[in-house]
Phi, psi and omega in degrees: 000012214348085170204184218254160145346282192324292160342275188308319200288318173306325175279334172280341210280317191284336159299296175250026186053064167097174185271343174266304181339293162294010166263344161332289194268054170207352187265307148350276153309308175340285170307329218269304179309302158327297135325315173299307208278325196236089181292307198274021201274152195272205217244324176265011159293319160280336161295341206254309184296348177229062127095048157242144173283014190174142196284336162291009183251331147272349174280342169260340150310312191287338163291266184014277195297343158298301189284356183281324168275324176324313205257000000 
């Protein structure tokens, strides 16, 4: 990235509201991608394939990141 921690850490916090977040939203889309391609796949089959430990841990990133573009 050539910049610092610091930086970086300041460009993500302002961008996607932290590094987890946006690594979230990237599980998110992910699942989201997932679901399409695997129409009968059940709900915690798509929350486990894209890195969430349970389908409410995904459905609450996926609230999150709606209201975070909302706003």
């Amino acid at each position: 990235l050539d910049c610092g921690k610091t930086m970086a850490s300041k460009v993500m916090t302002h961008e996607f509201g932290g590094f987890y977040n946006y690594v979230n939203g990237l599980r998110v889309v992910y699942a989201e991608d997932y679901a399409k391609t695997h129409p009968f796949a059940t709900k915690d089959e798509i929350a486990d394939s894209s890195g969430f430990s349970s389908r409410q841990t995904l459905a609450s990133a996926s609230k999150k990141l709606k209201q975070n573009i909302q706003n």
